[in-house]
C-alpha positions as CSV (number, residue, x, y, z in Angstrom):
1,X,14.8,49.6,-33.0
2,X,15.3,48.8,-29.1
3,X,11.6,47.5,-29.1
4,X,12.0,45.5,-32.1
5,X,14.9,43.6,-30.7
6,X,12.6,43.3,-27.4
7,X,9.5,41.8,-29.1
8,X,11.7,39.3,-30.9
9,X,13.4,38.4,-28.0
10,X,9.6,37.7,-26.2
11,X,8.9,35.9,-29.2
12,X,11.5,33.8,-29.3
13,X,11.1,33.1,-25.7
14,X,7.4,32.0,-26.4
15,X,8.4,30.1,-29.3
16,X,10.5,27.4,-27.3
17,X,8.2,27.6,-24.6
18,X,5.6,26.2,-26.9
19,X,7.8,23.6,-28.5
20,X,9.0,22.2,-25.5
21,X,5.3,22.0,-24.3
22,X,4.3,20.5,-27.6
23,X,7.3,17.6,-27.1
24,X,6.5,16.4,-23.6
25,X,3.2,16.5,-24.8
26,X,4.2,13.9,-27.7
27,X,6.9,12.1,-25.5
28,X,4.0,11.7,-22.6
29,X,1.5,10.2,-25.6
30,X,4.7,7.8,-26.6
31,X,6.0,6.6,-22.9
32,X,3.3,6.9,-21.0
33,X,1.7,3.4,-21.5
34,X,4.9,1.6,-20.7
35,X,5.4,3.6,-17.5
36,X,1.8,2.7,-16.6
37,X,2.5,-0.9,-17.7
38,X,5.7,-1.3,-15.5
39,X,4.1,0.7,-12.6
40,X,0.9,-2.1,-12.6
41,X,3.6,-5.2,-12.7
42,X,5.4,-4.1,-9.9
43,X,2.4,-3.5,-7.8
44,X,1.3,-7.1,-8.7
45,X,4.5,-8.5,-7.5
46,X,4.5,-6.4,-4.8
47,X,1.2,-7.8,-3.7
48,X,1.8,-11.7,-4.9
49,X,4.8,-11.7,-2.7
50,X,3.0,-10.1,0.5
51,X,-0.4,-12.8,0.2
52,X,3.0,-15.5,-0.3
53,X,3.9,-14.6,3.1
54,X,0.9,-13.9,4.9
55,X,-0.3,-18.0,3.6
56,X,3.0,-19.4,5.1
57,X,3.2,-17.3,8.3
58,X,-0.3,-18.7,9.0
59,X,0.5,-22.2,8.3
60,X,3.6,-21.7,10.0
61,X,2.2,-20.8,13.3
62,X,-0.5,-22.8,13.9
63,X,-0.8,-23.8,17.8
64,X,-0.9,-27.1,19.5
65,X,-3.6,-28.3,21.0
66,X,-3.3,-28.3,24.8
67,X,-3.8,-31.4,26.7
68,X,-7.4,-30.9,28.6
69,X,-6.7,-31.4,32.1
70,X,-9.1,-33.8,34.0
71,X,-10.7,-32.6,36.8
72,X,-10.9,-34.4,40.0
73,X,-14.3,-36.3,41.3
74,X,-13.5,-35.3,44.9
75,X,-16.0,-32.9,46.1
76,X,-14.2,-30.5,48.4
77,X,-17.6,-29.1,49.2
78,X,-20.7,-26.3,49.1
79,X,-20.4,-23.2,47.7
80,X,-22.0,-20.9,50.5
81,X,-23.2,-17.1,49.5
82,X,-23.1,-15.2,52.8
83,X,-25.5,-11.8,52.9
84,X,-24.7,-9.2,55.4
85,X,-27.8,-8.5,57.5
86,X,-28.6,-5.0,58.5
């Protein structure tokens, strides 16, 4: 009698086990897709917005050209290379 109770107890036990499996299994098949779908359009708008800013911070900071400075005609004079002798 005491195993009886025991065994249907385990059975039970195994029974919702396998029904709960069997639902997340369906409710995965069901939701999945959307999730996946939602995930993917927020990555995309992730990225459009980051290649938004990278374009403008180039544009935005684009330097001046510097004014070349002349140089002078006036020869100041040789340039010598000394060697040490031994």
């Amino acid at each position: 009698m005491l195993l009886l109770s025991a065994l249907d107890g385990f059975f039970k036990t195994v029974l919702i086990i396998v029904l709960v499996y069997v639902a997340l299994r369906f409710l995965a098949k069901l939701l999945l897709p959307y999730l996946m779908r939602y995930i993917a359009m927020k990555a995309g708008q992730k990225m459009e917005t980051a290649f938004k800013g990278f374009g403008g911070f180039q544009d935005q900071n684009t330097p001046e050209p510097q004014p070349v400075e002349k140089k002078s005609k006036n020869v100041v004079g040789e340039y010598i290379d000394f060697e040490e002798i031994d």
